[in-house]
C-alpha positions, 0 to 999 in steps of 0.5 A, spaced: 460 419 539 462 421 546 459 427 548 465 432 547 465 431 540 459 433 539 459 439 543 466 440 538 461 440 532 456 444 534 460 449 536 464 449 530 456 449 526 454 455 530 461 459 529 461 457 521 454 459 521 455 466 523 461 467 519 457 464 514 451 469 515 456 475 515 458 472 509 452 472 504 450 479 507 456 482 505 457 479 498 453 485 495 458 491 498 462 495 494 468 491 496 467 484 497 471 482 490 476 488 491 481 487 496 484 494 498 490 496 502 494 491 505 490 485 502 491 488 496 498 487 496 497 480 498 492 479 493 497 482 488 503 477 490 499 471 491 496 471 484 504 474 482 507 467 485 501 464 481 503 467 474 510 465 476 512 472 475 517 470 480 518 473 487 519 481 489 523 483 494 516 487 497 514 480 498 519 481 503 516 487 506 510 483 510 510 477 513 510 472 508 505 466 510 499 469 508 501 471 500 504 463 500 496 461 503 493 465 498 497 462 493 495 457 494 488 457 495 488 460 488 492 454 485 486 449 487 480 455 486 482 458 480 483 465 484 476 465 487 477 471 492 470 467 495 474 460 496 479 464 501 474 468 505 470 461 505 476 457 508 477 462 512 470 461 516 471 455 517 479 456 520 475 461 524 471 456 526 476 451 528 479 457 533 472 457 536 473 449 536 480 450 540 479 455 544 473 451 547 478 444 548 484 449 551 478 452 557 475 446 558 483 443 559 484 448 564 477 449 568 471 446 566 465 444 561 461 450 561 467 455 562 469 452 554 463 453 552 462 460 555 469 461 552 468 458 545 462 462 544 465 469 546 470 467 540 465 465 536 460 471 536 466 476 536 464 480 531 470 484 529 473 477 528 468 474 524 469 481 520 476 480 519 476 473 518 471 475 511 478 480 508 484 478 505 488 479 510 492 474 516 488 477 522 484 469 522 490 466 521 493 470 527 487 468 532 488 461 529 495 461 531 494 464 538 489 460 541 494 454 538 500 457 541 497 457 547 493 450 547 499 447 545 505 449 550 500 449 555 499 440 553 507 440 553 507 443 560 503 439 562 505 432 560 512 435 565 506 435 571 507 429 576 504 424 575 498 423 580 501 420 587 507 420 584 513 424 585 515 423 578 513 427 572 512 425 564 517 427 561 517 421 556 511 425 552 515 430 552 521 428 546 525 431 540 519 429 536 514 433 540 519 439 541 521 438 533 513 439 532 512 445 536 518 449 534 515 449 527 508 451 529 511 457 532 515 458 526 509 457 522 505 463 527 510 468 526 511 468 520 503 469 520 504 475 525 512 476 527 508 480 534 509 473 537 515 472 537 516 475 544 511 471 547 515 465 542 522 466 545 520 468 552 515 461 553 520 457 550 525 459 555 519 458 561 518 450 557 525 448 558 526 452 564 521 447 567 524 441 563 530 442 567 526 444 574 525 436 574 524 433 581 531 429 582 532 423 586 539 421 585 542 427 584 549 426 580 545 421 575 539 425 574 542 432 573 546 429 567 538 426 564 536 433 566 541 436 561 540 431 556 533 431 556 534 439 556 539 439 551 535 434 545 529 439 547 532 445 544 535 443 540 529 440 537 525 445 538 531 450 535 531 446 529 522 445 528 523 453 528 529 453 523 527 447 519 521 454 517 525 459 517 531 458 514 528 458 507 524 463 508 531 468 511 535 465 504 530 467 500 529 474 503 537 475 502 537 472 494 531 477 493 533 483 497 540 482 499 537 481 506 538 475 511 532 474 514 525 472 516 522 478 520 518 482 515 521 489 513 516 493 514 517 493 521 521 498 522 516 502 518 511 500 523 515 501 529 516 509 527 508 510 524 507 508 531 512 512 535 514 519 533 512 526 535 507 526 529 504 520 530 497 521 529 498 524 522 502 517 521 497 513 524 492 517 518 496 516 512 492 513 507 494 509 500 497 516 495 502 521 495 502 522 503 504 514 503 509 514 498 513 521 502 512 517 507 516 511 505 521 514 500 523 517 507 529 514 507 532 515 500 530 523 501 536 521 506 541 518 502 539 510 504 537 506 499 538 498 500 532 493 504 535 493 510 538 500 510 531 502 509 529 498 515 534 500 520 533 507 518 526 508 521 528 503 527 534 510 528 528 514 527 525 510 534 531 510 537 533 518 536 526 519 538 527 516 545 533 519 546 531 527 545 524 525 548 524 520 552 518 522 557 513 525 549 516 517 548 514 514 555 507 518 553 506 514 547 507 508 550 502 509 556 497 512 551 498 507 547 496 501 552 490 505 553 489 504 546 489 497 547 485 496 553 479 501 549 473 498 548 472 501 541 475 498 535 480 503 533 480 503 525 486 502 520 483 502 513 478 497 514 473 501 520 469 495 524 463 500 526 462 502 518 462 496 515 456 493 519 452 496 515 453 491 511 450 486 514 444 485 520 447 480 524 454 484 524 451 490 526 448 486 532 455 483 533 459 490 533 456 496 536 459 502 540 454 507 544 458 513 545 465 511 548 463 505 550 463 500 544 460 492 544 464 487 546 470 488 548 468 493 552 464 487 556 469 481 554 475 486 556 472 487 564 470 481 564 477 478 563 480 483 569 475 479 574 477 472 571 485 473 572 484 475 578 479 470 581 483 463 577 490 467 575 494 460 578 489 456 574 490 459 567 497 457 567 503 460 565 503 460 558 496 464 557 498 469 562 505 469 558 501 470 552 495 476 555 502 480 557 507 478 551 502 479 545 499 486 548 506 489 549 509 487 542 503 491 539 503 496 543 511 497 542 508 498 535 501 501 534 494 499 536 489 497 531 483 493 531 486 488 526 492 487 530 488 487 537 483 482 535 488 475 534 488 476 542 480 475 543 480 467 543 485 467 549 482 472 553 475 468 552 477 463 557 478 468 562 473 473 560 469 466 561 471 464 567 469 472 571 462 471 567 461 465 571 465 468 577 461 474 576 453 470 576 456 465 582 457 471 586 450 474 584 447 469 587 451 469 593 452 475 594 455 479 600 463 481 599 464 477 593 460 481 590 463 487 591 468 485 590 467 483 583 463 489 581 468 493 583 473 489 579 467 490 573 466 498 574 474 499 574 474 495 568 469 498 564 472 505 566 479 503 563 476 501 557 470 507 555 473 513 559 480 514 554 479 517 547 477 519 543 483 517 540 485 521 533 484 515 529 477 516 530 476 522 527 477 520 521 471 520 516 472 513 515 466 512 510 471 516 506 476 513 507 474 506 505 471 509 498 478 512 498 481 506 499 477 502 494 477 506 489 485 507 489 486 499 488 481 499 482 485 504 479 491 499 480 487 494 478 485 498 471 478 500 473 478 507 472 471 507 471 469 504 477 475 508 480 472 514 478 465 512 481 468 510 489 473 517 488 466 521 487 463 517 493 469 519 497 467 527 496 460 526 497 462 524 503 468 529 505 468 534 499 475 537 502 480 530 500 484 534 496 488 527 495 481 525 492 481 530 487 488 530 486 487 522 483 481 523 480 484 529 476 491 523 474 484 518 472 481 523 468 487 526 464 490 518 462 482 519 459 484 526 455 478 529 459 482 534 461 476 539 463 475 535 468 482 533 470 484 540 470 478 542 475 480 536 480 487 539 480 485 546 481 480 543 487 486 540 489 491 546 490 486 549 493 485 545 499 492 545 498 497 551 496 502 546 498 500 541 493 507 540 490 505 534 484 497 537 484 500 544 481 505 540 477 500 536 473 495 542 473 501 546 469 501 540 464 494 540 463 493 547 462 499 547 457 496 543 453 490 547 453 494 553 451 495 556 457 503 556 458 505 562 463 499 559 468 502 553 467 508 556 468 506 560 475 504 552 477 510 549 476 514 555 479 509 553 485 510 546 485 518 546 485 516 552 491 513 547 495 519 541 493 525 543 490 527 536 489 520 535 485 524 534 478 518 532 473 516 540 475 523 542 474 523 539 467 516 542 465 517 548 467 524 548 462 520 546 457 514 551 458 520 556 458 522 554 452 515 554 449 512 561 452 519 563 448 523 565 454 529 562 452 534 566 456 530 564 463 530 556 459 538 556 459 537 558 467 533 552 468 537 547 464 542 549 468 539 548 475 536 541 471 544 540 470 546 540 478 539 536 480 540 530 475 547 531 472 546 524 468 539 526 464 540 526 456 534 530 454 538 536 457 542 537 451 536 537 447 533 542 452 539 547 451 539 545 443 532 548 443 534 554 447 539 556 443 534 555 436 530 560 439 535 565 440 538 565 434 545 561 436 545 556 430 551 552 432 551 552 439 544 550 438 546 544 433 552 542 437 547 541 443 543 535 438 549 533 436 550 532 443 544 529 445 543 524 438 551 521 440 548 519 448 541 517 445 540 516 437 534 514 434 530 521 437 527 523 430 525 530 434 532 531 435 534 530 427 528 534 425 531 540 430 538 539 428 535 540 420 531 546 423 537 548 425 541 546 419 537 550 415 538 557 419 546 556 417 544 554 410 547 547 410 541 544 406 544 537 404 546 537 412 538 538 413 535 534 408 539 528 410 537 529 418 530 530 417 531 524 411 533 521 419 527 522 422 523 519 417 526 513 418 525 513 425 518 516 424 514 515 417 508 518 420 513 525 423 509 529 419 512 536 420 520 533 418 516 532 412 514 539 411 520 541 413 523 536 409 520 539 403 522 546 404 529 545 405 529 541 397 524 547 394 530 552 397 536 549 394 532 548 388 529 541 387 521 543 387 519 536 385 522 533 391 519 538 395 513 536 391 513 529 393 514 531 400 508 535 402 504 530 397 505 525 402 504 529 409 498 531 405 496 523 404 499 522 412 494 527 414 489 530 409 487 536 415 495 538 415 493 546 413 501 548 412 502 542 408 497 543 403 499 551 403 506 549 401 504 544 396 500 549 393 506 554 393 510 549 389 505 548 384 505 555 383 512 556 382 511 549 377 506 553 374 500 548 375 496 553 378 489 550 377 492 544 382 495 550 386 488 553 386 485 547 389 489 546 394 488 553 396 481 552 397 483 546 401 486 550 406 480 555 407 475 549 408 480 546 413 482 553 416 477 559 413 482 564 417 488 562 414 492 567 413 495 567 407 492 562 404 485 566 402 490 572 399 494 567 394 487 565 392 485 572 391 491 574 388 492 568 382 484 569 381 485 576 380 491 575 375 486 570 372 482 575 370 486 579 367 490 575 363 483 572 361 
């Protein structure tokens, strides 16, 4: 075994060593099995595609390489959430391993191995190759991409002592193979495709920059050779693509291969309020966020896309220089040495593991090791930028400005760390060479490190580094059990989260929906009451505290809640409607019919209005125009036993008592256990006169529902008048044991015992 082969194992061992580590010392943290955010999404699709539930038009939202991989890899593994984060190490370790075989082609042995090992003690790398998420197929991708251009480039360089060059080892099979890889890699991570479609143009612009020694004869070999390049290397891309793009049209009526997220991400980015966007977390703010298309009148997936593209573009327009700004601030970002958090925070989960908390630190503004790499790489572009090659150099200028016309995060700066090692490598080298000689070399170099180090610890602090993330991510990790249907352990995480910010009114907010889906609604209440305090403004927090605390008998306070919300979103209908109901409830009918009427314009086509409007004029006595408004209702949705029931109730007021009985007989049959059609049921027939078969029916909602106090006490009363009177006096006594208070039920009693005694 040769001596590069051996140094390719052994650095492939030290780097899966280290993710190994990393690894097992993490295993124990609260999130390791729970993906959350993004990789939740992917988790979900992944096992969605597995459970061959079909495909979702949101499995078209991201790029859809990283759901196929983890679909995979859960067929083999049986949806082991640890086979992945372990083939993943060992993907990071072959990135190491190439990164050391494209620095080695380039320069030499040492500068291959300085660079592979800077790739593989990056400590935000190994940590996001451990998650769920594509940012270890992103590295892999980059230093593959750059590696094999760099070999097709070379195999068009002149042969040695010849003015010919190799354009033989450069055929359709190997341009075919190539444009696959780069369909293969934007599909990982669609911000390389600038670096794709300007690279490709280099490679066949130097195909056609052939030195030609019979000028007619070989400017038609030129063309040709040109013309079976691009077209193998379009059909490679295509051969990947294309599926993709036919699927997203089946699913989502949109043809295509990039995400649609994009331009979601683009406006987060790039808008007036971009810190508040760039901070919104999984919730309510999230999803005002992505219904903001709708709230506009746009439905449709790609409608929604172009939406948020106008956005950028309008934003450009009328504030070019706030625009210009953020562009500038945002390569700032970019070249800044701390690891800007998005979800997943590198600075707090090193402390779940030593060896990560080495591999990743910050010390005020400057944060360890890209605040060293960063400069370091400055220094190795300017002494060797003729030996990088084109590719790299187009690679480090491309992949930064596709995620600066985006946002900048940690996540989507790490898959540049491989490629930047190589020069990052060679000014270490340059730099130690220059120690020892000393002199203008020197200063030069220590200049260059000094401006470097500048650029990257003097910007900030930026606004995403304010966010309290050890909040953040016990947020973030109690949202998706309770997704995930852990509400225990959700109610767990969302208390971490307070512990270490008390003020998340959307914390309160989720714990009030967990508590209240568990019937605590003491405790739901207090967290809504909690939210709305942080926020008078909390528009569906106020909503579901008046839900809450109508339940509890608290109607006109739950009217004033529900007053506040829609206040706050007129266009909040779940509040529209509650309070409707709680008019109707508080007896407030003629203010009910106002809000019906509101409700009217707002959802024209919702059936239950006339249901609403029926119990309106029920409460104001307008009988027929109360039964008229359930016919209504029973003609656009039959089989509602609470529509027959009323329309009985109502029936019963206009004296029609066959109409009752046969409604309510309706809603028995709909509904054999609707106890209070029974009870109505029975006083409808003891009115008109049939006492046993009022008797059947309060019997059997007594045998339904042995605690149901007015059944009883209706059934005493048909006893009486039946002259059972010992029965009756039974039966009363029953309902004073249920409900000591009962007022009348004690009365009767005294007064038939007192009759007793007389007639005795």
């Amino acid at each position: 075994m040769n001596r590069t082969r051996l140094t390719l194992i052994a650095i492939f061992l030290v780097a899966l060593g280290l993710r190994s580590i990393v690894l097992y010392e993490r295993s124990s943290g609260p999130g390791f099995a729970v993906p959350i955010v993004d990789a939740g999404a992917y988790d979900q699709m992944a096992r969605q595609l597995l459970a061959g539930e079909g495909v979702e038009p949101r499995m078209f939202w991201q790029p859809i390489f990283y759901p196929l991989f983890l679909a995979s890899v859960y067929g083999l593994s049986g949806g082991s959430i640890l086979a992945v984060k372990i083939l993943q190490a060992i993907l990071g370790a072959i990135t190491c391993c190439l990164t050391f075989v494209l620095a080695r082609k380039l320069f030499d042995q040492r500068v291959g191995l300085l660079a592979a090992g800077l790739t593989a003690c990056y400590g935000p790398l190994i940590l996001f190759e451990g998650e769920l998420l594509a940012a270890g197929w992103a590295a892999f991708w980059s230093i593959a991409l750059v590696l094999l251009f760099t070999l097709a480039a070379q195999r068009l360089q002149p042969a040695s002592g010849s003015d010919s060059r190799n354009t033989a080892g450069f055929g359709a099979a190997t341009a075919l193979g190539l444009g696959a890889v780069s369909a293969l890699a934007v599909l990982a991570r669609p911000s390389f495709l600038p670096f794709v479609g300007i690279v490709w143009l280099w490679l066949l612009w130097r195909l056609w920059r052939q030195p030609k020694l019979d000028v007619e004869q070989d400017a038609r070999e030129a063309r040709r050779r040109l013309a079976i390049a691009a077209a193998a290397g379009l059909a490679g891309f295509m051969m990947i693509t294309l599926p993709v793009a036919f699927a997203s049209e089946r699913v989502t009526g949109h043809f295509g291969f990039l995400p649609g997220s994009g331009g979601l991400n683009s406006y987060i980015g790039n808008n007036p309020e971009s810190c508040e966007t760039l901070s919104v977390r999984p919730g309510d703010a999230w999803g005002e966020l992505i219904e903001l298309p709708a709230r506009h009148g746009i439905d449709g997936y790609a409608e929604r896309n172009r939406f948020f593209y106008g956005r950028v573009v309008q934003y450009l327009r009328q504030q070019p220089l706030d625009f210009l700004s953020g562009m500038a601030e945002k390569a700032l970002r970019f070249a800044n040495s701390r690891e800007l958090p998005r979800n997943i925070d590198v600075y707090f989960a090193r402390g779940e593991s030593k060896l990560l908390a080495a591999l990743s630190w910050k010390a005020g503004l400057f944060g360890f090791p890209y605040g060293l790499i960063f400069p370091f790489a400055i220094l190795g572009l300017v002494r060797e930028w003729r030996r990088l090659g084109s590719p790299l150099l187009l690679f480090l200028t491309l992949y930064p400005l596709a995620i600066i016309l985006v946002f900048v995060t940690a996540r989507y700066r790490v898959p540049i760390i491989p490629v930047l090692a190589i020069p990052a490598a060679v000014g270490l080298l340059g730099f130690a060479k220059a120690c020892a000689e000393r002199g203008r070399q020197l200063a030069v170099a220590a200049a260059t490190l000094a401006a470097g180090l500048l650029l990257t610890t003097l910007p900030g602090p930026f606004c995403e580094e304010a966010l309290n993330m050890e909040a953040d991510f016990f947020y973030c990790l109690a949202f998706a059990q309770a997704e995930r249907g852990d509400p225990a352990g959700a109610i767990t995480h969302y208390q971490r989260a307070l512990e270490s910010d008390p003020d998340l009114e959307q914390v309160h907010y989720n714990l009030g929906l967990l508590y209240a889906d568990s019937d605590d609604v003491e405790s739901a209440a207090s967290h809504y009451r909690e939210a709305v305090r942080l926020d008078p403004e909390f528009a569906r927090a106020h909503n579901n505290l008046g839900s809450v605390i109508q339940d509890q008998g608290l109607v006109e306070e739950a009217i004033g809640h529900y007053t506040a919300a829609i206040r706050t979103d007129p266009e909040l209908l779940p509040a529209q409607r509650n309070l409707a109901k709680a008019l109707l409830s508080a007896g407030r009918s003629q203010e009910a019919l106002t809000q019906i009427d509101l409700l009217a314009e707002l959802e024209p086509n919702n059936n239950d209005l006339s249901f609403l409007r029926g119990g309106a004029y029920l409460q104001l006595g307008d009988l027929s125009r109360a039964a008229a408004a359930f016919r209504e209702n029973l003609a656009k949705q039959p089989g509602n036993a609470q529509v027959h029931n009323d329309l009985g109730t109502a029936l019963i007021g206009m004296q029609d008592f066959p109409g009752a009985i046969e409604q309510f007989e309706k809603a028995l049959e709909i509904s054999p256990d609707y106890l209070q059609a029974y009870n109505n049921a029975g006083a409808t027939l003891a009115m008109a006169g049939d006492l046993q078969g009022a008797r059947k029916k309060f019997e059997e909602a007594v045998r339904r529902a042995p605690e149901y106090v007015d059944a009883r006490y209706n059934l005493a009363t048909i006893l009486l008048r039946l002259g059972e009177t010992a029965a009756a006096v039974q039966e009363l006594r029953q309902v004073l044991r249920i409900q000591p208070d009962h007022p009348r039920a004690g009365q009767r009693l005294q007064a038939i015992m007192e009759e007793v005694q007389t007639t005795g």
